[in-house]
C-alpha positions in Angstrom: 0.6 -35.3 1.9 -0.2 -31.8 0.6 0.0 -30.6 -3.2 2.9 -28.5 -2.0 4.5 -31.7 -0.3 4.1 -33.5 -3.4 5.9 -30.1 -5.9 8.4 -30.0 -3.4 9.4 -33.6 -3.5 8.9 -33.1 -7.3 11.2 -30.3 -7.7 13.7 -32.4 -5.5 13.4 -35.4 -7.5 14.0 -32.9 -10.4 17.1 -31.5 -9.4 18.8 -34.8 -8.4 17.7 -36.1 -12.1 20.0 -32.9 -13.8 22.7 -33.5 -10.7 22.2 -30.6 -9.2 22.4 -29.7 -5.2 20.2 -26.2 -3.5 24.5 -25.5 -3.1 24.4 -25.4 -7.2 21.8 -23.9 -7.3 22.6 -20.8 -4.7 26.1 -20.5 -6.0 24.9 -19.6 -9.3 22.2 -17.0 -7.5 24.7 -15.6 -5.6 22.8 -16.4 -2.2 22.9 -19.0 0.8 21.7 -22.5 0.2 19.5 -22.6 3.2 17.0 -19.7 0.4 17.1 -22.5 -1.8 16.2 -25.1 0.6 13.4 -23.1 2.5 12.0 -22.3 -1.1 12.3 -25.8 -1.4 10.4 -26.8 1.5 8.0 -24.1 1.0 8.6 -22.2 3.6 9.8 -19.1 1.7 9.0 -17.6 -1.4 11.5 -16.6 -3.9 10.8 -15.4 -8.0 14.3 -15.2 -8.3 14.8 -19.0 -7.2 11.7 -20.3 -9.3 12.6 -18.5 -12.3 15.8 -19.8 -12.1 14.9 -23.2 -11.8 12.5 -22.7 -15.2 15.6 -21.2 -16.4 17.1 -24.6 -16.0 14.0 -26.4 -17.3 12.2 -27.7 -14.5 8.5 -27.6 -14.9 7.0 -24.0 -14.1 4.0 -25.8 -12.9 6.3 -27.5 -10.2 7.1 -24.0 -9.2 4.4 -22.2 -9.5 4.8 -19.7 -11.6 3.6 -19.1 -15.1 4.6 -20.4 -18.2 6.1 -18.0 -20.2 4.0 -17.6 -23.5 
């Protein structure tokens, strides 16, 4: 399994631990869930989604993005 694999199952793990669905998570972006699930999976890219989810507390390192200082 690939690092990505293993952030992806992370972030996964992550939102079911705060009870959140990709539908929670799109609603409150304002966009379809399949962004949220292909971000997800890795097969898209999305700041918006990422720095949501670090909005929400999920790891930045998960998401790969950088900690804000």
């Amino acid at each position: 399994m690939g690092a990505d694999q293993m952030k992806s199952r992370e972030v996964r793990a992550w939102l079911v631990r705060k009870g959140l669905r990709n539908k929670d998570v799109a609603e409150a972006l304002g966009c379809d869930s399949s962004l949220v699930s292909h971000f997800l999976s890795g097969r898209k890219k999305s700041k918006r989604v990422a720095k949501h989810l670090a909005g929400l507390g999920c790891p930045a390192k998960l998401l790969g993005i950088k900690e804000a200082a």
